[in-house]
C-alpha positions as CSV (number, residue, x, y, z in Angstrom):
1,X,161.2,57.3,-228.9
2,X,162.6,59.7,-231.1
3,X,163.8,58.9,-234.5
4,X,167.3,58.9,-236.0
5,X,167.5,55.9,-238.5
6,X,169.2,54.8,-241.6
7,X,170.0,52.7,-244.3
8,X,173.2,52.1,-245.3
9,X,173.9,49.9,-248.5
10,X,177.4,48.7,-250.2
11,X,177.8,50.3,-253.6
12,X,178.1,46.8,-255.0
13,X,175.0,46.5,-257.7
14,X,171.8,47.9,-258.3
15,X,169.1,47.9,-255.8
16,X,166.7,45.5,-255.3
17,X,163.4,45.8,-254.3
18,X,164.5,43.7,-250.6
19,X,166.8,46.7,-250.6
20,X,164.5,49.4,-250.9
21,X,161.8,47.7,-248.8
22,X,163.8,48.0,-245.7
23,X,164.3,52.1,-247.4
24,X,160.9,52.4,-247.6
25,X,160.1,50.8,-243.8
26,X,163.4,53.4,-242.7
27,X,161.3,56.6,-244.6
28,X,158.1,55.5,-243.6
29,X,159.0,55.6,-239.9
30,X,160.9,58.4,-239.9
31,X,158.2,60.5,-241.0
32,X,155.4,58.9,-239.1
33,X,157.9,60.0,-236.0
34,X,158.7,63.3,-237.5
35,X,162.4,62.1,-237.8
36,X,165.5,61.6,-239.7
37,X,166.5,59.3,-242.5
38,X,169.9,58.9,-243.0
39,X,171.3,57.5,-246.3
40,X,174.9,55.8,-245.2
41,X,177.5,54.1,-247.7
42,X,179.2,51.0,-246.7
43,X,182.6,51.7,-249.3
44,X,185.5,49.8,-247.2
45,X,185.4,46.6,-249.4
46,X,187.2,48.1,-252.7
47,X,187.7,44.7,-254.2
48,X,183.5,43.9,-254.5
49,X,182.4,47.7,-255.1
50,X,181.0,48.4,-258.8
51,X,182.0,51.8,-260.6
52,X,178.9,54.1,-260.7
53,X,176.8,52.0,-258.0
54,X,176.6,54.4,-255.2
55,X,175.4,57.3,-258.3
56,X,173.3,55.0,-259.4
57,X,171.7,54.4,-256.2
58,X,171.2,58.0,-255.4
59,X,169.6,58.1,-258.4
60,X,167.5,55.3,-258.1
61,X,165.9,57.0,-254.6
62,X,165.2,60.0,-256.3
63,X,163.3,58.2,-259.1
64,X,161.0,56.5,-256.2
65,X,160.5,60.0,-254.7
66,X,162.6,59.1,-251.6
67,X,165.0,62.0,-250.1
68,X,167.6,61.3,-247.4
69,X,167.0,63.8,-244.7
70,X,171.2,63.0,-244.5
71,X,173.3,61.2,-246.9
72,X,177.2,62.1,-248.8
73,X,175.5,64.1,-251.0
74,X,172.9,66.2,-248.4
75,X,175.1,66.4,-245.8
76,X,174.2,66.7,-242.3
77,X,175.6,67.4,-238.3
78,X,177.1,63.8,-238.3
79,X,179.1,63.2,-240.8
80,X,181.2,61.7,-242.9
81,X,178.4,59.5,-244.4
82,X,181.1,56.7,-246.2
83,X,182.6,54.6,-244.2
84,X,185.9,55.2,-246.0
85,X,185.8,58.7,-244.9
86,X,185.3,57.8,-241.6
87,X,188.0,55.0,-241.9
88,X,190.3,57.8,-243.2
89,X,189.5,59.9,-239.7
90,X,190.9,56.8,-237.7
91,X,187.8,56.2,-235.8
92,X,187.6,52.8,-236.7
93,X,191.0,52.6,-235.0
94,X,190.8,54.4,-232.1
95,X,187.6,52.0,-231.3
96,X,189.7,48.4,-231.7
97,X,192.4,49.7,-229.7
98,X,190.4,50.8,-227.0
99,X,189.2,47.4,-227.3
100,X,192.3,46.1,-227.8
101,X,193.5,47.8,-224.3
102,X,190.9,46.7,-222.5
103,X,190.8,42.9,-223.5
104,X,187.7,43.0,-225.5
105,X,189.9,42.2,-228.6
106,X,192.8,40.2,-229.9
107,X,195.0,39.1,-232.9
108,X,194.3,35.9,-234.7
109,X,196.3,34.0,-236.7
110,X,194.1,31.3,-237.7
111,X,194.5,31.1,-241.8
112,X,191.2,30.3,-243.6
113,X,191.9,26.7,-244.4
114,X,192.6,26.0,-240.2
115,X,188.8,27.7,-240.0
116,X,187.5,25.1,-243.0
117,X,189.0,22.5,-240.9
118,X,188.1,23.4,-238.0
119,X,184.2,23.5,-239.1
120,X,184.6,20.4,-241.0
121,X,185.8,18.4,-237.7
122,X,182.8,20.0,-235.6
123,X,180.2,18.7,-238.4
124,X,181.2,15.5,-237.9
125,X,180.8,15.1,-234.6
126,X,177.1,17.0,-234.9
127,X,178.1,20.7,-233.5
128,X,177.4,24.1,-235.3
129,X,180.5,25.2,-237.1
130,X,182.4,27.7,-235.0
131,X,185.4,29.4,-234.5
132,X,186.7,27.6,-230.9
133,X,188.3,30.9,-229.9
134,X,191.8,29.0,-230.1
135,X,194.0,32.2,-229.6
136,X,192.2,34.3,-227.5
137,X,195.4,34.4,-225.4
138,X,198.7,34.2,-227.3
139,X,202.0,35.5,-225.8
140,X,204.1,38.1,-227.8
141,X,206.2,35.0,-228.6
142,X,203.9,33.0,-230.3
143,X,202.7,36.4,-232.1
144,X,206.1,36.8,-233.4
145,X,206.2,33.2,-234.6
146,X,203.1,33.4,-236.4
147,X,204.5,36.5,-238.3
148,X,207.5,34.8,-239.0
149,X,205.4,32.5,-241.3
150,X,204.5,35.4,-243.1
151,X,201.2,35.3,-241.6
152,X,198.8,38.4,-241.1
153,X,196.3,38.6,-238.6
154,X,192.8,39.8,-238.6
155,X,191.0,41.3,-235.2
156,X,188.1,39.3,-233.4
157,X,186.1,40.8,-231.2
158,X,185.8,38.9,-227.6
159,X,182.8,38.1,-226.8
160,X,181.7,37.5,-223.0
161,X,182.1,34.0,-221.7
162,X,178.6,32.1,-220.7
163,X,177.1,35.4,-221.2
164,X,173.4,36.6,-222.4
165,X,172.4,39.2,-224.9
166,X,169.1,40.6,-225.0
167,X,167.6,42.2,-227.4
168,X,165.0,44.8,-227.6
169,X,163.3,44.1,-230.7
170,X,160.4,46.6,-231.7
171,X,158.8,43.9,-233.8
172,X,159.8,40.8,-232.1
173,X,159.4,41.6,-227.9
174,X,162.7,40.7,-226.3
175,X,165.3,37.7,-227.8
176,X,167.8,36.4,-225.8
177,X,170.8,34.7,-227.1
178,X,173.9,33.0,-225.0
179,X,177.0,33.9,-226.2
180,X,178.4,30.6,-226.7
181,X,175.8,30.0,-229.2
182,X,176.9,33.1,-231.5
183,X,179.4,31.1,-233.6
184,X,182.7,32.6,-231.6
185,X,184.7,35.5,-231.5
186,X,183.8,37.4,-234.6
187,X,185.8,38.9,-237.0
188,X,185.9,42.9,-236.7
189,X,188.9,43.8,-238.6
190,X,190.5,42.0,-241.6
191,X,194.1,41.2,-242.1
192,X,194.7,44.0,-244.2
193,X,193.2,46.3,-241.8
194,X,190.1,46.9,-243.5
195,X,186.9,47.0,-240.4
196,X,184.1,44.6,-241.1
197,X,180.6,45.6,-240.7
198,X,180.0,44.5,-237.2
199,X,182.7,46.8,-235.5
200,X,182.0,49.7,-238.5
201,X,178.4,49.5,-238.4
202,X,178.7,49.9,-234.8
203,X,181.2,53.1,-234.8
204,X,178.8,54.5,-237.3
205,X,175.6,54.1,-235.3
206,X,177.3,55.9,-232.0
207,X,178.6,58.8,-234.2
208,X,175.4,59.0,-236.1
209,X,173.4,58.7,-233.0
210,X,171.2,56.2,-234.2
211,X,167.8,55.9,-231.8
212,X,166.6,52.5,-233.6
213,X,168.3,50.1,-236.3
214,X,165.6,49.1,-238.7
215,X,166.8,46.0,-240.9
216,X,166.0,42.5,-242.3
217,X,165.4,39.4,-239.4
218,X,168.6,37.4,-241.2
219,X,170.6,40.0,-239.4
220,X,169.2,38.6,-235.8
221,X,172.5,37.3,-234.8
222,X,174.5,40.1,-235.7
223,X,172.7,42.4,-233.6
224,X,173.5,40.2,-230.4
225,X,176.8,40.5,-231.6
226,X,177.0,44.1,-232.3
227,X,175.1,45.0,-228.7
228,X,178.2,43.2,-227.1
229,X,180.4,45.8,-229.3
230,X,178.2,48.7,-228.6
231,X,178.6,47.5,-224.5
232,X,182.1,47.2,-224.7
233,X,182.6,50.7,-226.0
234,X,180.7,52.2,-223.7
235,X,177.9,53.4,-225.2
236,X,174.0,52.2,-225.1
237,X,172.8,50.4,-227.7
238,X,170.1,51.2,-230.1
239,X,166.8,49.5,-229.9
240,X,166.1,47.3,-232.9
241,X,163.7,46.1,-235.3
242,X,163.9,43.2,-237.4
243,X,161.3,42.9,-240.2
244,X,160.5,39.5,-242.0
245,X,162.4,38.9,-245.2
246,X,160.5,38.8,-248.5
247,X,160.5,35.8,-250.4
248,X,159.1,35.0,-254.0
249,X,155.4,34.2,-253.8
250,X,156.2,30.4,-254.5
251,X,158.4,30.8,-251.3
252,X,161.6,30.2,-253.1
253,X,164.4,33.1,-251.9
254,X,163.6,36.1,-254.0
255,X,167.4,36.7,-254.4
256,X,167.0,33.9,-257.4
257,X,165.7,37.1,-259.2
258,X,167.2,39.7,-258.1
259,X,168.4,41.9,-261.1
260,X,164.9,41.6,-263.0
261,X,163.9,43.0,-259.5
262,X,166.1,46.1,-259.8
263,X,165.1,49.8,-259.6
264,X,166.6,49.9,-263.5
265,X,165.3,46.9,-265.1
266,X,161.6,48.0,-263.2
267,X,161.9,51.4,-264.4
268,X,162.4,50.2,-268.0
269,X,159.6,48.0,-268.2
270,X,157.5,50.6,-267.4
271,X,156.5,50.3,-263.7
272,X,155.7,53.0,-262.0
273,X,157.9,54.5,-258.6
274,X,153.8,55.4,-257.0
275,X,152.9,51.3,-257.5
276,X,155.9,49.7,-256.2
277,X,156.0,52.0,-253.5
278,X,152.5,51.5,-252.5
279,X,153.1,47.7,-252.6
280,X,156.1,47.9,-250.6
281,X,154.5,50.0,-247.9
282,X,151.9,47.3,-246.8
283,X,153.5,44.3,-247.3
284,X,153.5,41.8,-244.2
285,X,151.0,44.9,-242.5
286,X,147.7,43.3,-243.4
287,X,146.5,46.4,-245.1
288,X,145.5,47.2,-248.2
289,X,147.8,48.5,-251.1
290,X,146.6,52.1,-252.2
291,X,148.4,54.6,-254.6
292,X,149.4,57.4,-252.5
293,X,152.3,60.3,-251.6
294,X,154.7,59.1,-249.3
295,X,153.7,61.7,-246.6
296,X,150.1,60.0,-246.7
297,X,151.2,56.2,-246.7
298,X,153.5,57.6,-244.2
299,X,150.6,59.0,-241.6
300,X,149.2,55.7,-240.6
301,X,152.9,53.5,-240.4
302,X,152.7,51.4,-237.5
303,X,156.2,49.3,-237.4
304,X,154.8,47.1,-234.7
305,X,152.6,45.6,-237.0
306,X,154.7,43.2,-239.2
307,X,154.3,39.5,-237.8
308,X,157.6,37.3,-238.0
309,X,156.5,35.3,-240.8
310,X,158.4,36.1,-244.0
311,X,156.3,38.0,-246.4
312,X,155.6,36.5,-249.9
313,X,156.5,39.1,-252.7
314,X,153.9,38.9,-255.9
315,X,154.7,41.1,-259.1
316,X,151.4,40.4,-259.9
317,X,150.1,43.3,-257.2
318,X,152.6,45.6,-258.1
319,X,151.3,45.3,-261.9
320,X,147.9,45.4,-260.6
321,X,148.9,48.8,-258.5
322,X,150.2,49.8,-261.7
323,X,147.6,49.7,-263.9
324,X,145.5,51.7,-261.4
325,X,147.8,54.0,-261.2
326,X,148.4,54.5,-265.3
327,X,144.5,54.4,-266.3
328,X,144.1,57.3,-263.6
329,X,146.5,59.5,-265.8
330,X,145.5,61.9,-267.9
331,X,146.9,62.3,-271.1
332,X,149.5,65.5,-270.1
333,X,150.2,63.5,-266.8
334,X,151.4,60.5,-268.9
335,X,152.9,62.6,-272.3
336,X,156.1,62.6,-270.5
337,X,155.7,58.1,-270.1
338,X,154.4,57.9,-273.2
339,X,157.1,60.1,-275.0
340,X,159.6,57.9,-273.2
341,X,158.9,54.5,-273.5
342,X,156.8,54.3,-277.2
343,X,159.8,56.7,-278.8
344,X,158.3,55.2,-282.2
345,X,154.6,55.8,-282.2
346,X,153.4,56.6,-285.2
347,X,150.0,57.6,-284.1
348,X,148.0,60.6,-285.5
349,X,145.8,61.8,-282.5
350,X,148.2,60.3,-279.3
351,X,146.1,61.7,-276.8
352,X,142.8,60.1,-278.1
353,X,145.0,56.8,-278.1
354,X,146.0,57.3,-274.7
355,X,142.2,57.3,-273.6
356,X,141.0,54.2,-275.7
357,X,144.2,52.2,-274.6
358,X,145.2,53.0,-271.1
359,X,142.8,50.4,-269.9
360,X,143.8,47.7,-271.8
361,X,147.3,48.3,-270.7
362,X,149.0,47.8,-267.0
363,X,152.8,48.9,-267.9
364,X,154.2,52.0,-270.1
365,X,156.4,49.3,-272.1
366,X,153.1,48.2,-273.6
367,X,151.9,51.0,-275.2
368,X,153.3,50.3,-278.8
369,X,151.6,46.9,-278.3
370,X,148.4,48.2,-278.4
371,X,149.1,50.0,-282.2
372,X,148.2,46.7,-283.7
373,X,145.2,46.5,-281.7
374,X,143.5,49.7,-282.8
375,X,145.0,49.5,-286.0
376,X,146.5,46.5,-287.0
377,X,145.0,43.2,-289.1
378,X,144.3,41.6,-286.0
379,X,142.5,37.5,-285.6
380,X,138.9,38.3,-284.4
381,X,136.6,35.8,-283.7
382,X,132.8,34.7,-284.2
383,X,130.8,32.0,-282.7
384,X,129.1,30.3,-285.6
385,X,125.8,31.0,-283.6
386,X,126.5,34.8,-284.7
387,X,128.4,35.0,-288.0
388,X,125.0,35.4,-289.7
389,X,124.3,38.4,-287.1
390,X,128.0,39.9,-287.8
391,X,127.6,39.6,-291.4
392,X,124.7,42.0,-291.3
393,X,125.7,44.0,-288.1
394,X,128.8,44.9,-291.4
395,X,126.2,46.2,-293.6
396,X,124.5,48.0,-291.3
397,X,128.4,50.0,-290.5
398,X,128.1,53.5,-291.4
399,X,130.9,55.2,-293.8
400,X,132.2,58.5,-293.6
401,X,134.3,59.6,-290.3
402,X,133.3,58.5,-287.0
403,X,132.5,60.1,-284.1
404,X,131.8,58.6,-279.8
405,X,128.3,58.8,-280.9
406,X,128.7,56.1,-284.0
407,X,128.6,53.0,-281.8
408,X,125.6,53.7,-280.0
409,X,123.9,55.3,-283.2
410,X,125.1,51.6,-285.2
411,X,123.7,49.3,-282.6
412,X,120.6,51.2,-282.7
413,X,120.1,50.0,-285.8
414,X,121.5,46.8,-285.5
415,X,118.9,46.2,-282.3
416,X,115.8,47.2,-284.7
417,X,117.1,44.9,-287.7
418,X,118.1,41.9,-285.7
419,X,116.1,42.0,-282.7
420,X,118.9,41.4,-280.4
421,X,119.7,43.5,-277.4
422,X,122.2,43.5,-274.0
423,X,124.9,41.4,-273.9
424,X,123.6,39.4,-277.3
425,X,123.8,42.2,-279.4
426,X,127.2,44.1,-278.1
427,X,129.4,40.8,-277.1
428,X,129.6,39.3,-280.2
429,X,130.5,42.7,-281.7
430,X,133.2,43.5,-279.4
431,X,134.5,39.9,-279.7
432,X,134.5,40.8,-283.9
433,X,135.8,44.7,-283.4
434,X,138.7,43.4,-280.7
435,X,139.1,39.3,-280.1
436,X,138.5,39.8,-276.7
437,X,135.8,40.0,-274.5
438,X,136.5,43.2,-272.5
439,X,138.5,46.5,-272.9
440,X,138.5,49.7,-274.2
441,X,134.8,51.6,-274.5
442,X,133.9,51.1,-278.1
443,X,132.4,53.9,-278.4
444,X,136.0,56.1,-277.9
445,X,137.5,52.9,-280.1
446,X,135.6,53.3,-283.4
447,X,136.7,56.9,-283.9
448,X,140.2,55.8,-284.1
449,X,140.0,52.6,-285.7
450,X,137.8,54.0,-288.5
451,X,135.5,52.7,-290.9
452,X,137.7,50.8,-293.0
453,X,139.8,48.8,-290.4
454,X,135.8,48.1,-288.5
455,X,134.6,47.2,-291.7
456,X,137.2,44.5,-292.2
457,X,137.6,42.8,-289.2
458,X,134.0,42.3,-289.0
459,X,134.0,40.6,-292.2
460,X,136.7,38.6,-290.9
461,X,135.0,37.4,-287.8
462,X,131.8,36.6,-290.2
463,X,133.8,33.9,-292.6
C-alpha cells in the first residue's frame, strides 16, 4: 500500500486532543510507510467558522512538532488544500451534475419541519428515523410548484436500492452495510449551494489521490455512504481505517471536556508537546508510553493493532509522561520553560532550583509553587515519638553557608549522638525539613534553603 493520507479539520475552535489523535495516527503512518501527510481545511460552512482558527491550528501542529508534508500553507502537486478554493474552481459542481445527469442525484424540497415530522411518525411506530426518499422522482411541474412557495432545494445523493456496501476496513476486516439501512438519500449539497462533507470530502480525496482515509469509527456510516459517491463518479474508493474513539477514563464522552483538552489550554498549564504526544501514540496499541521523536515512535506504528473497543483517555498518564520528561531536563534545556511559565521568580541561583525541584514537580505551571517549599514558612510535621530527636537533631545544625556535603556531614553527627540510623534517623528529618515523606535529595535542598529557614522549621516540627 502506498501512503497518501490526511486530516482535514473545520476551522471552527481549537483542537482537541480527539483531533490531534487521529493527526498523530495520520503522521505516524505516513512515516512508518514513508508517505505523505496532508493537512486539508474544511472552510465551506462560513456561518460556524471562528476568526483565527485555521492560524491557530497551524500553529498548534507546529508546537507538537508535527509538519504537513502538504497543507495551504506548504503547498503541494494537488492542490488547493481549502475546500473553498476548490469550491471556487467549480469542482464541486461539475461532480453533482455529472451526478445529477446520470440519475445518481436529485432536488428535494422537503423543508426541515416535514423531516422532524417525518422522523417523529417513524418513532412511533418503532423504525429508525429516516428520510423516506419521498421525491426521488418529481416532474419539472411539481419542481416549479415547490419554487413557487418560495422554497429552495438542497441535493441528495441516490443511493442504490436493496444494495450492499462493503467496506475495506484496515482495522476492522470487511463491514457490510445494506443501503436501506443508511438513513436515506443523504444530503450532499445545501439549499444555498454550499457542498456538504460527504460529496466534498469525496471530490477532495479523488483530486488528492488519497490511498487510505484514516478517521474516528463514529464516521462508519458515512464511509458506506461516501464509497457509493466515490462509485458513482467513477473512481475507486480508498481503503479505510476506522480507529476507536476516546472516551474519558470514567467512560463518559470526552467531548464533556473538550476545551480544558485543547492544544492552548494544555500548553499553558505547562504540558509538554514530547508527553502528550507519546501518550497519544500508544493509546488502544497495548504498548507502552515512552518519550521519544516522532521518527522513532513512528518506526514501530502498526495501524492494525488498535482493537474496536473505545479507548479510555487518562490525564493522569500524560502528567505522569510529563514529569519524566521535565525531570530529564537539564537546566539550559528547561531555561526557555522556566523563563516562560514562572515570569516572576525571584530566585537567586535558578539553575540550582531547577535541580532540587524538578522532581517534586510534573508540570512547568508549577514551578512558582515550589518557591514556598524551599523557602517559604511552610507546616512541617513531627511524630511525638521523635520531637525529642528533632529538638536535638536542631542543635546539632551547623551555621555558616551550606554546601551538598552538609546533610551527610549533619546526620553523621546526629547518628553518633542519638544512636539512630536508616530510615529512623533521615525520615523524621525530611518529614521536619519538607512535610512530606519523599522529594527532592536533601542534600542539594539544604544549600538552598540555608541555615536559617532549616533551623526554623525544625524547631517547628519539634513543638
Amino acid at each position: 500500500m502506498t501512503a497518501r493520507v490526511r486530516f482535514a479539520p473545520s476551522p471552527t475552535g481549537h483542537l482537541h486532543l480527539g483531533s490531534i489523535r487521529t493527526v498523530l495516527i495520520n503522521v505516524l503512518f505516513a512515516k512508518n510507510q514513508g508517505g505523505t501527510f496532508v493537512w486539508r481545511i474544511e472552510d465551506t460552512d462560513k456561518e460556524r467558522e471562528v476568526q483565527g482558527a485555521e492560524a491557530q491550528m497551524m500553529e498548534d501542529l507546529a508546537w507538537l512538532g508535527i509538519t504537513p508534508d502538504e497543507s495551504p500553507d506548504h503547498g503541494g502537486d494537488f492542490g488547493p488544500y481549502r475546500d473553498s478554493e476548490r469550491m471556487e474552481q467549480g469542482e464541486y459542481q461539475k461532480a453533482v451534475e455529472k451526478l445529477m445527469a446520470e440519475g445518481r442525484a436529485y432536488e428535494c424540497f422537503v423543508t426541515p419541519e416535514e423531516l422532524e415530522m417525518m422522523r417523529r411518525i417513524q418513532r412511533a411506530q418503532g423504525q429508525m428515523p429516516r428520510y423516506d426518499n419521498r421525491h426521488r422522482d418529481l416532474t419539472d411541474e411539481e419542481k416549479a410548484a415547490f419554487r413557487a412557495e418560495g422554497k429552495e432545494p438542497v441535493i441528495r445523493f441516490r443511493l442504490e436500492d436493496n444494495a450492499s456496501v462493503t467496506i475495506d476496513d484496515v482495522i476492522r476486516g470487511q463491514i457490510t452495510f445494506e443501503t436501506q439501512n443508511l438513513g436515506g438519500d443523504p444530503v450532499i449539497v445545501r439549499s444555498n449551494g454550499v457542498p456538504l462533507f460527504a460529496l466534498s470530502g469525496t471530490v477532495n480525496d479523488i483530486a488528492q489521490k488519497m490511498d487510505l482515509v484514516i478517521r474516528g469509527d463514529d464516521h462508519i456510516t458515512n464511509t458506506a455512504v461516501q464509497i457509493q459517491i466515490f462509485e458513482a463518479l467513477g473512481t475507486k474508493p480508498p481503503k479505510f481505517a476506522h480507529v476507536p474513539l476516546m472516551a474519558d477514563k470514567d467512560g463518559s464522552k470526552l467531548s464533556k471536556r473538550k476545551d480544558s483538552l485543547s492544544v492552548p489550554i494544555m500548553r499553558e498549564e505547562g504540558y509538554l508537546p514530547e508527553a502528550i504526544i507519546a501518550y497519544l501514540a500508544t493509546l488502544g496499541l497495548g504498548t507502552t508510553a515512552e518519550v521519544k521523536s516522532l521518527d522513532e515512535q513512528a518506526q514501530d506504528f502498526d495501524i492494525t493493532r488498535f482493537g474496536k473497543s473505545v479507548v479510555k483517555f487518562d490525564i493522569d498518564q500524560v502528567k505522569r509522561l510529563n514529569a519524566q520528561a521535565l525531570h530529564r531536563m537539564s537546566y539550559e534545556e528547561a531555561k526557555p520553560y522556566i523563563e516562560q511559565y514562572a515570569p516572576n521568580l525571584n530566585v537567586a541561583d535558578v539553575a540550582a532550583f531547577w535541580e532540587v525541584i524538578k522532581t517534586n514537580i510534573q508540570l512547568f505551571s508549577e514551578i512558582e509553587s515550589q518557591v514556598d517549599f524551599v523557602f517559604g514558612d511552610i507546616d512541617t510535621a513531627a511524630n511525638s515519638d521523635d520531637k525529642d530527636f528533632i529538638k536535638e537533631a536542631a542543635t546539632l545544625l551547623p551555621e555558616g553557608d551550606y554546601s551538598e556535603n552538609t546533610w551527610k556531614e549533619w546526620t553523621a553527627v546526629v547518628k553518633e549522638k542519638t544512636g539512630r540510623k536508616g530510615k529512623q534517623l533521615f525520615l523524621p528529618l525530611r518529614l521536619a525539613l519538607t512535610g512530606v515523606e519523599h522529594g527532592p535529595e536533601i542534600g542539594k535542598l539544604l544549600p538552598l534553603m540555608g541555615a536559617e529557614v532549616a533551623q526554623k522549621r525544625l524547631q517547628n516540627a519539634a513543638k
